[in-house]
N, C-alpha and C positions, 0 to 999 in steps of 0.2 A: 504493500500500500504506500501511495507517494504522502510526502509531506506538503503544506503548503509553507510559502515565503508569500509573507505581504509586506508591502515596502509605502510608506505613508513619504510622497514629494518626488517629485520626477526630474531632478534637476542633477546636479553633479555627483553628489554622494549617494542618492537614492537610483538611478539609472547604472552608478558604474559598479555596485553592491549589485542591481538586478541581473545586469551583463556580466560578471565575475562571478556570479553561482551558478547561471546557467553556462558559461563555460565548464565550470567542473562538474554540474551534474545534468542529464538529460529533464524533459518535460516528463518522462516514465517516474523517472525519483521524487522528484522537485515541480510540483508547481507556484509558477511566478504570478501574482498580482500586485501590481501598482498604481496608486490613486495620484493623479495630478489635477488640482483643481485648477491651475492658469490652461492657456490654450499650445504653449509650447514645451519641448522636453530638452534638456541636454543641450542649453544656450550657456554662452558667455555676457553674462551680466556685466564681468571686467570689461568690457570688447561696446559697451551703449554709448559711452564718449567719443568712442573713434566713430563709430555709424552720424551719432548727430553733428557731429564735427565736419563730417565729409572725408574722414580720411578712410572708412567703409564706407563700400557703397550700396550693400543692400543687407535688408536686416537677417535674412536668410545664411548669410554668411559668417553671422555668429551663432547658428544652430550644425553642433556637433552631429548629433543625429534625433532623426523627427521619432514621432511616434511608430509610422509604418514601418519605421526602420525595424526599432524595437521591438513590433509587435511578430517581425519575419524573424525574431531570434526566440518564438516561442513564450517571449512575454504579454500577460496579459494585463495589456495597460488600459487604464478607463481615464482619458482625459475631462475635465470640468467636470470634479469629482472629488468632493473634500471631505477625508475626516472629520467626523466630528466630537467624537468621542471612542475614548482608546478602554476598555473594557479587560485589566489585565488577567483577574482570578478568570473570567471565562475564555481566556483565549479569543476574544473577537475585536472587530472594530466598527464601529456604522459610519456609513459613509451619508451623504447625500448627492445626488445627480445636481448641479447647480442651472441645469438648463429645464427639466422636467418637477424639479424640488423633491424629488422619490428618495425614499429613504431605506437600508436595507443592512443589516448584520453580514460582515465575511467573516469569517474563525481561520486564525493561525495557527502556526506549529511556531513558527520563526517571525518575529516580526522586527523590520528598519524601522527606523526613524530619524529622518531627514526633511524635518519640517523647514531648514532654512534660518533665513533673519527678517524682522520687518524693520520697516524703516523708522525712524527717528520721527516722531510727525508730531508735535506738541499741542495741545490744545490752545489756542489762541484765534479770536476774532478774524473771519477771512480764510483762515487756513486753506477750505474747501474751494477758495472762487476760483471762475474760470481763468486759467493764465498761469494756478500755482502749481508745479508739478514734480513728481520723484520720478528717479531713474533706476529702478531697481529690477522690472522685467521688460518683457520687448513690448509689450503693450503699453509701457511707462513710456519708452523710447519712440514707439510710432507716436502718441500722443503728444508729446514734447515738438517731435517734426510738425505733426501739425498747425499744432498754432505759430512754431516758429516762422512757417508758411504764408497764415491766412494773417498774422499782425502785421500792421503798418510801420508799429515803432520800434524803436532799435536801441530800446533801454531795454539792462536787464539786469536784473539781482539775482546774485548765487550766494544763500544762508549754509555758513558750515563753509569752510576750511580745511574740510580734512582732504583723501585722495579723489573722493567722487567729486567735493567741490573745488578744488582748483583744475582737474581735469574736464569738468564741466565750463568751467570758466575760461579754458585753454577754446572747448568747444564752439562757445557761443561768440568770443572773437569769431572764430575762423567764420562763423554767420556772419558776420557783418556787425555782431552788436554790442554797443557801450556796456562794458561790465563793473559792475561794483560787488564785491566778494563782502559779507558781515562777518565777523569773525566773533564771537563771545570770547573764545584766546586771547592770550599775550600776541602771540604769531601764529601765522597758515602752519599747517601742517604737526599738530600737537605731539605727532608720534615722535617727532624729531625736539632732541633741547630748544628752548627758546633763543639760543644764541644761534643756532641754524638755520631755524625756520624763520630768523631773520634773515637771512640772506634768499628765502623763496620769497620772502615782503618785497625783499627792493630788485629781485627779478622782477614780478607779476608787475610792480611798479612800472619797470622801464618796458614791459609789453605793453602799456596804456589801461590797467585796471587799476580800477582805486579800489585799496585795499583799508577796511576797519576794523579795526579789531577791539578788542574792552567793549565788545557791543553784544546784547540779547535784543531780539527782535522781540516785539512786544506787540505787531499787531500786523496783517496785510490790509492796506486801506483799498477800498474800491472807488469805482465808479458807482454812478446812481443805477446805473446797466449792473452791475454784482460782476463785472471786467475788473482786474486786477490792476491799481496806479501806481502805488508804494508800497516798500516795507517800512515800517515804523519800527526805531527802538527807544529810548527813553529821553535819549537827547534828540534825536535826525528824522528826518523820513529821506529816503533813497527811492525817488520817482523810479518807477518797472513798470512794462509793459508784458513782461513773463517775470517766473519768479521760479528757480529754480533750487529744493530742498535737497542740500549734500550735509544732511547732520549726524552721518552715521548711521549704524543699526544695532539693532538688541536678538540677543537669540529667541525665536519662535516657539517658543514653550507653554502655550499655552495648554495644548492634549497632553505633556506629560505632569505639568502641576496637579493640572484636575486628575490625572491619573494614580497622582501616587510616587512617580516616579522622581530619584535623588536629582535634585538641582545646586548647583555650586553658586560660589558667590556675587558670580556676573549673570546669574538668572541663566547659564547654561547645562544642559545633562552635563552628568560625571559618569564615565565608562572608566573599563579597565583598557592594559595594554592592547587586547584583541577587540577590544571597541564594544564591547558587549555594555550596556548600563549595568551600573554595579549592582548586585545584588539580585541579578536575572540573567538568567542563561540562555534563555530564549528570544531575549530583547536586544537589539544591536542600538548605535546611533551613533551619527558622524554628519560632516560637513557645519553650516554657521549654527546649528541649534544647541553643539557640545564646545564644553569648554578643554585646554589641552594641557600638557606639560610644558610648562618651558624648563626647560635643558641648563640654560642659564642659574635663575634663581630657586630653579624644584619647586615653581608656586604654579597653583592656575590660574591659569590665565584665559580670556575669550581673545579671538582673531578669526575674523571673518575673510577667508580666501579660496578660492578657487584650485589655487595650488592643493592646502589641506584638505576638502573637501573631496577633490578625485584621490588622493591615496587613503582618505578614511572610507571609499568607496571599494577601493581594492582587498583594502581589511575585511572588514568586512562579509564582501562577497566571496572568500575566500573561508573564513567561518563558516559561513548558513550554506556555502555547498560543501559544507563537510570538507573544507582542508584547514590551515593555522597560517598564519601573518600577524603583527603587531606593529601597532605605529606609538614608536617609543619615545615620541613628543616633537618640540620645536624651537627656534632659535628666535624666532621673529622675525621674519626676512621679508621685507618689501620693496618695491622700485615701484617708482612714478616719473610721470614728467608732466611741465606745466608748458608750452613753445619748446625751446631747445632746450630748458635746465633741466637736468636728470637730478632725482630724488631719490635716495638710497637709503636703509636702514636696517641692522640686524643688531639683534641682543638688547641690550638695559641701555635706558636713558638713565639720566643722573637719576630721578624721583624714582626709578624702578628701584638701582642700586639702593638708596637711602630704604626707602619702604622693606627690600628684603636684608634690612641691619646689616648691609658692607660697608665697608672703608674702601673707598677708591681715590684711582688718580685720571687726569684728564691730561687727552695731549689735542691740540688743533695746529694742522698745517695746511699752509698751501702747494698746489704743483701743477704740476699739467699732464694730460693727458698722450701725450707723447712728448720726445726730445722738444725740449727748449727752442731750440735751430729749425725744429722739422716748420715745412708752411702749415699753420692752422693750429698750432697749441694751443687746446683752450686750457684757464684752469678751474681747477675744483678745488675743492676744502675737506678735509677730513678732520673726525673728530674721533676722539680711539679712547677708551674706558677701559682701565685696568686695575684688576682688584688689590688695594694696597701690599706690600708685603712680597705678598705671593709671586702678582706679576700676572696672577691669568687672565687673561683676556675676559671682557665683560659686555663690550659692546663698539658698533659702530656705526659712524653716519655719513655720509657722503654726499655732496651737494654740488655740481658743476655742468659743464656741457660736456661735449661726446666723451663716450669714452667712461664716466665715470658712474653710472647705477648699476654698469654689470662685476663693477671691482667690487662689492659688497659682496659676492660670492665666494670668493676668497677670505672673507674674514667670516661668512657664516659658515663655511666649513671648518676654518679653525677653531670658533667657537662651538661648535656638535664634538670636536675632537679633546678639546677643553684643553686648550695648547696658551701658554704662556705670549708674552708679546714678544721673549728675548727668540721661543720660537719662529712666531712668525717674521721675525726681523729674517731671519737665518733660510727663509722657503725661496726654495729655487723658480720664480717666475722667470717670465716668458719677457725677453726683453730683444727688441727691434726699436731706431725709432722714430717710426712712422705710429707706432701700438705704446709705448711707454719710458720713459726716462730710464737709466743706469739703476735709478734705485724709484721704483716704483712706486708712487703717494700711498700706499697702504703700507708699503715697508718703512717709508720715512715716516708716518706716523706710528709705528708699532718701534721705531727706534726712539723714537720724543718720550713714548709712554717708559719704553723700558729704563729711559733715564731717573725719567720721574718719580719709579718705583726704589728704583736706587736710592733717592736721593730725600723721598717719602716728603 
């Protein structure tokens, strides 16, 4: 007699969980059901900036694979289809059809959970009116295109600072439109120290955005039409003709609160190493709805990515069709860009180190991105954290043009390998120089740190 797999979310971690078991076990062993209540499966959410931007040109081209894909690999997928309560002691889930409103009990053997993240969306006057909008699935994104279409005017506000909103902001340039960013931060880009994400301020600056920061939005004003004019905050109003919300996301847990099921301190599931929710053997969950390990500090942490979400999909699907994998946590590793400034970060900012009681040291340098001499050196700026004493490596941040968001990979591996800076100073990179200086801006800052630590 087969089992069944029910997978609640169709999107990275819930589609590549459903793909990875039925790899290892046929439709005779294992039957697959998966509820997707949006209209697409197995999209790139990272990938809506570049489509509105124009640098994608259709939105089909940030869908991995459709449903009929899916459903030719023996999966039975039911699109606009939402859980709505997770039913653990009986093994089932009810679902509702959101197009028919029919409502219907499936019983598991195994059950995902990859509900995702929602977005940040604060209660406040206006929220809803025509013109304010999120980017979080491709319906978010078609809709955004449209009104960016059918408007006249070419003001815009983007609330939030973090990667969707200064990426968004990068976007709505490239439309033609005057951008003003609010920022509730010291600086754009909060994941990075405030001394760096100084330096994305007086980037976005010299691209012609005006940037605010020390600012909460307090209200979106309308027209007598309920068309969106301003956003309001306590001191300004910043006239918009669209208004786009980049305030981040929270994990999706609402089916496993009501359920019962363990939530950590950023309101996301807690699993073990094989992804299982703790404390059920039959219950899996991965991608933005769990929280993970960081590597670094040994604390939980949330981090909503794309990256994490396809290997906790692998985990996973590699469990519930009966084989073993673990995903044994994470460094922090992210890259952005806002025009040409690459945005880089892996490991502990300062307030992480403080929060997990270290003593650290700080090193910042500048350099460039290839030989000095070569045409076109740009530079960057590196900032390198290293744990007093010791010398281990803690964290890094990287901020410049070409060349410098994919040097972050190099320090996130050294930090997963939990290597010293006198280390890292001593690593054999790859040096040409059209590609990089004699001594590499992540070696000269892992030699700044290691003084540092010397010299405490």
């Amino acid at each position: 007699m087969s089992e069944r797999l029910v997978v609640i979310g169709g999107d990275a971690a819930g589609m590549s969980a459903a793909s990875q078991a039925r790899r290892l076990k046929g439709p005779d062993e294992l039957e697959i059901v998966a509820f997707e209540r949006g209209h697409f499966t197995s999209f790139s959410a990272c990938g809506i900036p570049y489509w509105v931007g124009g640098d994608v040109a259709h939105r089909d081209d940030l869908i991995a694979r459709t449903p009929e894909e899916h459903r030719a690999r023996d999966i039975d997928l039911r699109m606009r289809t939402e859980v709505t309560r997770i039913d653990v002691p009986g093994q089932r889930v009810l679902a509702r059809d959101l197009e028919s409103g029919a409502e219907a009990w499936t019983g598991y053997d195994k059950l995902v959970i990859a509900t995702g993240a929602r977005p940040v969306r604060p209660r406040m006057p206006g929220i809803d009116a025509p013109g304010v909008h999120g980017v979080q699935t491709l319906d978010d994104g078609q809709a955004l295109l449209d009104t960016l279409t059918a408007t006249e005017g070419r003001r815009a506000v983007v609330v939030g600072a973090g990667y969707i909103g200064v990426e968004m902001a990068e976007a709505l340039c490239q439309r033609g439109y005057r951008v003003t960013v609010v920022n509730r931060g010291a600086e754009p880009m909060a994941t990075l120290d405030p001394d760096m994400g100084r330096l994305v301020h007086d980037a976005m600056s010299g691209f012609g955005m005006e940037m605010v920061n020390h600012a909460e939005v307090t209200e979106i004003l309308t027209h007598d039409d309920g068309q969106v004019r301003a956003v309001a905050t306590k001191d300004a109003e910043y006239p918009a003709d669209v208004v786009v919300l980049g305030m981040g996301v929270q994990p999706e847990t609402t089916l496993a609160r009501e359920a019962g099921l363990p939530l950590g301190e950023y309101g996301g599931l807690l699993t073990d190493l094989a992804m299982r929710v703790r404390g059920y053997e039959n219950i899996w969950a991965g991608g933005d709805c769990v929280e993970v390990l960081d590597l670094v500090s040994g604390r939980e942490r949330y981090i909503a990515l794309g990256t994490h979400a396809n290997k906790h999909g692998q985990v996973i699907g590699s469990g519930a069709g009966g084989g073993y994998a673990t995903f044994p946590g994470v460094v922090g590793t992210a890259v952005s860009k806002v025009c040409d400034l690459e945005i880089a970060r892996t490991g502990l900012r300062e307030k992480d180190a403080r929060a997990a009681g270290l003593r650290y040291v700080t090193a910042t340098i500048e350099s460039t991105h290839s030989a000095g001499y070569y045409p076109g050196a740009a530079v960057m700026t590196v900032k390198m954290l290293a744990e007093y004493r010791t010398g281990r490596l803690l964290g890094v941040q990287i901020v410049g043009r070409e060349g410098a968001a994919k040097r972050v990979d190099v320090a996130a591996v050294a930090l997963t390998a939990g290597m010293t800076v006198e280390q890292v100073v001593s690593l054999d990179l790859g040096y040409a120089p059209p590609f990089s200086p004699v001594w590499d801006p992540v070696l000269v800052a892992a030699r700044k740190a290691a003084r540092a630590v010397r010299t405490g």
